[in-house]
N, C-alpha and C positions, 0 to 999 in steps of 0.2 A: 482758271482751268478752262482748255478749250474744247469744248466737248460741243459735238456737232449734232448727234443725235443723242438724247437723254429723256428717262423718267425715272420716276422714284420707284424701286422696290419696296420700302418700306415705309412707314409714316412713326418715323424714327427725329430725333435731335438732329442726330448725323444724316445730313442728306447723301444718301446710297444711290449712285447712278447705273446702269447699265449702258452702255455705250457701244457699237461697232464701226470704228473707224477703218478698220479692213473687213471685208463682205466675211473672214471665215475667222477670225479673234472678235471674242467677246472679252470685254474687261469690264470689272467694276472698280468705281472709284471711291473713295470715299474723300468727302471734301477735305482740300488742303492738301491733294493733287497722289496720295500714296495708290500705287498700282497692288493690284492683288491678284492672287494667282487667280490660273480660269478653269481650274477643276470643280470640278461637282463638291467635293468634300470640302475643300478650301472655300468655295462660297458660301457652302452650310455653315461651316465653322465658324466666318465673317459676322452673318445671319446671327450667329448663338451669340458670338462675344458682344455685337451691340444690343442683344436684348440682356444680356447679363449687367453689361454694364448700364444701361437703362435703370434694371431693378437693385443695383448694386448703389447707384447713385442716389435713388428716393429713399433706399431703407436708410441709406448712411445720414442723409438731409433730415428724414423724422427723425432719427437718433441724436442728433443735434439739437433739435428743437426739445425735442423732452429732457437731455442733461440741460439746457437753457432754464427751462421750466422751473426746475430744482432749484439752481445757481441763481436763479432770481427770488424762490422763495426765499431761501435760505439768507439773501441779502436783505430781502424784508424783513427777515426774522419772523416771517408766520412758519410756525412747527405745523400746524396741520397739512397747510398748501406744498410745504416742504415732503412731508411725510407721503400724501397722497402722489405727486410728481415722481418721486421715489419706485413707487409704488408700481405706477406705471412703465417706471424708467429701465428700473430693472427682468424686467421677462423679455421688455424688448432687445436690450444689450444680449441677452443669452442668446435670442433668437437670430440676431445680428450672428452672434459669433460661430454657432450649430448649422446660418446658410452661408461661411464662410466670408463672411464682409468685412469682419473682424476678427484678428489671431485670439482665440483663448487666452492666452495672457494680457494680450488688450482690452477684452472685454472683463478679464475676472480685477486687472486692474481699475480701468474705468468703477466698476459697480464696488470696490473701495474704496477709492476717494471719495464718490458719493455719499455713500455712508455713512464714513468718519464725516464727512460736512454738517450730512444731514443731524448727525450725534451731536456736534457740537452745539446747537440752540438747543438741545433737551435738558 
C-alpha cells in the first residue's frame, strides 16, 4: 500500500491509516489496501466494527479455551476438573450468545454436548 502520509487512529490489530493524498479527500485505509467511505458516520461505523470485532474475537478465543478445558478433563477422566470447567464453561457460552458472538442455537447447542460429555464419566 502506498500511502505517503500516514498515522495510526487507533492502537487496534488492524492498522487504520488516515491518509491525504489530495489536499481536500481524506480516506482511510484499513491494511490490505480496502478504501472506505470519507463520511463522518461511515468512519464512526469503521471505528465500531473493529472494536466489535476486537471484542468479538477474545470472547470467542476464551470460549475456546474453556470448552478446551472440559474436552481435556473429560479425556482425563477427572469428573471434578470436568464438572468445575463445565461450570465455568457454561454462563460464558450464555454470555457469548446474549452479546451476540454466538447464535442461540449455537450456543444452547454447544452447552449440550458438553454436558452429555461431561455425563458420560459420572
Amino acid at each position: 500500500m502506498n500511502v505517503p502520509y500516514a498515522f495510526f487512529l487507533t492502537n487496534s490489530p488492524f492498522q487504520v491509516y488516515k491518509t491525504s493524498r489530495l489536499k481536500t479527500n481524506n480516506n482511510v485505509f484499513i491494511e490490505g489496501g480496502n478504501t472506505l467511505a470519507n463520511h463522518k458516520s461511515a468512519l464512526k461505523r469503521n471505528k465500531q466494527n473493529i472494536a466489535r470485532n476486537e471484542r468479538n474475537t477474545r470472547i470467542r478465543s476464551t470460549l475456546r479455551t474453556l470448552v478446551k478445558k472440559v474436552r481435556t478433563a473429560v479425556a482425563e477422566k477427572n469428573q471434578e476438573a470436568a464438572a468445575a470447567a463445565l461450570a465455568l464453561a457454561v454462563p460464558y457460552i450464555d454470555k457469548a450468545s446474549s452479546k451476540g458472538v454466538l447464535h442461540d442455537a449455537t450456543a444452547s447447542r454447544k452447552i449440550s454436548r458438553l454436558t452429555k460429555l461431561v455425563n458420560t464419566i459420572r
